[in-house]
Backbone bond lengths (Angstrom), bond angles and torsions (degrees), N, CA, C in turn:
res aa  C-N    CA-C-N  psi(-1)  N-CA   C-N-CA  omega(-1)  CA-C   N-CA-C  phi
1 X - - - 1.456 - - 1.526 109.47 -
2 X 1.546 122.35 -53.71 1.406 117.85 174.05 1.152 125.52 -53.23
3 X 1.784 113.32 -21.97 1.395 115.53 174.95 1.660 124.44 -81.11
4 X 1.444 100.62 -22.67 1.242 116.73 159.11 1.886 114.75 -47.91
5 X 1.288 119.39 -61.98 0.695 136.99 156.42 1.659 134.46 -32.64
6 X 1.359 104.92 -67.63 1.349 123.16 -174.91 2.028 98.92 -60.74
7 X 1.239 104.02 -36.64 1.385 107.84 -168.30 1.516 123.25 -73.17
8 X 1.709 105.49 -34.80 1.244 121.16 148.40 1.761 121.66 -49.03
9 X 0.749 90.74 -55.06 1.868 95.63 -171.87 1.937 99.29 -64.45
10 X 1.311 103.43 -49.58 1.767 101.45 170.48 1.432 96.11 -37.85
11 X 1.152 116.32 -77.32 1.975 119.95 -155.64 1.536 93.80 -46.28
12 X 1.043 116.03 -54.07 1.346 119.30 -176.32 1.336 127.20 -32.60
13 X 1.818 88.72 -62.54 2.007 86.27 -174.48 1.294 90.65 -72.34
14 X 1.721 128.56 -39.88 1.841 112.35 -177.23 1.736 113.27 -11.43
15 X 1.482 88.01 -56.13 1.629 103.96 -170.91 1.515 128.87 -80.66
16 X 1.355 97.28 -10.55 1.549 110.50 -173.93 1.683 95.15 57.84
17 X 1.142 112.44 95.73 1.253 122.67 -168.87 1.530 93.05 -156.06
18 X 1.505 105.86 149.65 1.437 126.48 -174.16 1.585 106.74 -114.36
19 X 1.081 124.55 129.27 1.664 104.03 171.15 1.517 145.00 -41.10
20 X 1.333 96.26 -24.14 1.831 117.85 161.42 1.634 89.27 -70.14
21 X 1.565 131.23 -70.08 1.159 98.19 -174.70 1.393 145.48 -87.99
22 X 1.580 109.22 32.18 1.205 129.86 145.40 1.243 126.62 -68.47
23 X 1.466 121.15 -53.12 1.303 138.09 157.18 1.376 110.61 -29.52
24 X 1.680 116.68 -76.20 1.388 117.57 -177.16 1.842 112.70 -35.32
25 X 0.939 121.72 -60.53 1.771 158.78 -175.46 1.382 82.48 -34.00
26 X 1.659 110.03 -81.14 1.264 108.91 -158.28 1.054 120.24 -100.30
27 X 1.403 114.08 41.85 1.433 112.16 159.81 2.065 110.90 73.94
28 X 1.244 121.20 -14.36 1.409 134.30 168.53 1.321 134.12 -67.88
29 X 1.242 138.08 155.47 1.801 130.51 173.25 1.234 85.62 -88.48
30 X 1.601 87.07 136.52 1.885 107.04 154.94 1.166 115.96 -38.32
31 X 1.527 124.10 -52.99 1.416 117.21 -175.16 1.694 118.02 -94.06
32 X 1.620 110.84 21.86 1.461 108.27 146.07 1.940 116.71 -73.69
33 X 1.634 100.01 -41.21 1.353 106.06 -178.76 1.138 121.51 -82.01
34 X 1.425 117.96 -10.04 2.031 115.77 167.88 1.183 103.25 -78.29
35 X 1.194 127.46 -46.89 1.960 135.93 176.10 1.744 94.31 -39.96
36 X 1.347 118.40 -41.07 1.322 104.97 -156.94 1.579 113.94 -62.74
37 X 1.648 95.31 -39.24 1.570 120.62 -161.37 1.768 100.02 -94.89
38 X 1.218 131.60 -27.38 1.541 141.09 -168.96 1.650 104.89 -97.25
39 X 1.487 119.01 -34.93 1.463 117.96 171.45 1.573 108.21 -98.99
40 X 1.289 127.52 -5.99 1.266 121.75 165.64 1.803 91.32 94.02
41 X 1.394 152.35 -30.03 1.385 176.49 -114.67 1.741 89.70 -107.47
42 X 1.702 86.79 138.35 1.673 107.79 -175.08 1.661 100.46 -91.86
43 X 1.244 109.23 145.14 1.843 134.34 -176.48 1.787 70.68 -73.13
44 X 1.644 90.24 144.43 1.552 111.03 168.05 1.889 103.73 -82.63
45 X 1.263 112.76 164.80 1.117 112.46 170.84 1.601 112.87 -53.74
46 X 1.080 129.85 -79.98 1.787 118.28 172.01 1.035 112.92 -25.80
47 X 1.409 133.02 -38.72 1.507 112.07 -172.04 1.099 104.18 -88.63
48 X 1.312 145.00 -9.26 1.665 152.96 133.92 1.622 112.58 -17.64
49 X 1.521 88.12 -58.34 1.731 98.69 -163.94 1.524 93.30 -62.52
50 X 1.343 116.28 -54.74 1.579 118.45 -150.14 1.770 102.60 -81.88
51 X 1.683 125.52 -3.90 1.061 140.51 161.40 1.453 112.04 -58.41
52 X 1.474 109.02 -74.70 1.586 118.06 -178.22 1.380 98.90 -70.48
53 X 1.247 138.32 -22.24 1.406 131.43 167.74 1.378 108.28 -41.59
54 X 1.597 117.40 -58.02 0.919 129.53 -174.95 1.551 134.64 -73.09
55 X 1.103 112.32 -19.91 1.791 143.11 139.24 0.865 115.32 -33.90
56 X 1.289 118.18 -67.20 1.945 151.80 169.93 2.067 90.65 95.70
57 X 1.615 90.31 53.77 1.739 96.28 173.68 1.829 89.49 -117.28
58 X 1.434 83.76 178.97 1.773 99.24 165.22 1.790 108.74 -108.35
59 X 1.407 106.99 163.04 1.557 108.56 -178.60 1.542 103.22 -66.05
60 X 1.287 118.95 -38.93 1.448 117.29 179.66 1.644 108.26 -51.68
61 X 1.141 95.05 -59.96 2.129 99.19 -177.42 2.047 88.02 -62.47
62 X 1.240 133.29 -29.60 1.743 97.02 -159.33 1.528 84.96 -85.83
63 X 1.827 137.13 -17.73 0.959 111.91 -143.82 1.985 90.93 -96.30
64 X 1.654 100.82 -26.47 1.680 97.51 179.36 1.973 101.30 -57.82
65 X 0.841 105.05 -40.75 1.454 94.88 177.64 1.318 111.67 -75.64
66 X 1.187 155.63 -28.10 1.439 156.01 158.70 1.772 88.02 -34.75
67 X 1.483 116.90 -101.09 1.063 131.00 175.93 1.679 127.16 -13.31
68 X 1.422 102.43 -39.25 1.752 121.67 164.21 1.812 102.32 -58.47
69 X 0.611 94.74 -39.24 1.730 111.32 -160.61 1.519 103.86 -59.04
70 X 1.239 97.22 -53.59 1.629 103.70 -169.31 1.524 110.72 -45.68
71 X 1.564 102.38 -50.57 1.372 103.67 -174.00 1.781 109.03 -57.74
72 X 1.182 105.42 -65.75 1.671 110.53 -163.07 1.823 95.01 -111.85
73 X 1.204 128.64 156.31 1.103 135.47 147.52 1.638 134.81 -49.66
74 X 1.350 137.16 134.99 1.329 127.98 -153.58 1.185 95.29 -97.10
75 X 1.306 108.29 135.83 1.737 116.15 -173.20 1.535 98.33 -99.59
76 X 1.657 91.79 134.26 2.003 97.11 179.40 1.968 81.35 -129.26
């Protein structure tokens, strides 16, 4: 779950991106994506899709990097 997490916030700062402007991006409410990070709670699969949508990655590339993650921390 944290990697879920942790992997999102990587793309994020990649982008210098704020969680509102994640939200905007992917089509989501701000306060679907604070719930994610404030209740500790996993993004449903759609909001996955419309996440890396918003990346302009695939779930395979956000999830090989999720999985990268665990081991070492993602350097931005």
């Amino acid at each position: 779950m944290d990697n879920i997490l942790n992997t999102i916030t990587a793309y994020r700062k990649e982008r210098n991106w704020s969680l509102y402007d994640l939200a905007a991006h992917a089509e989501l409410k701000p306060s679907t994506i604070s719930t994610w990070y404030n209740d500790n709670a996993i993004p449903t699969i759609p909001s996955l899709v419309k996440i890396c949508d918003a990346f302009q990655i695939t779930l395979s590339e956000f999830f090989a990097k999720a999985e990268g993650s665990e081991s070492a921390p993602a350097s931005i």
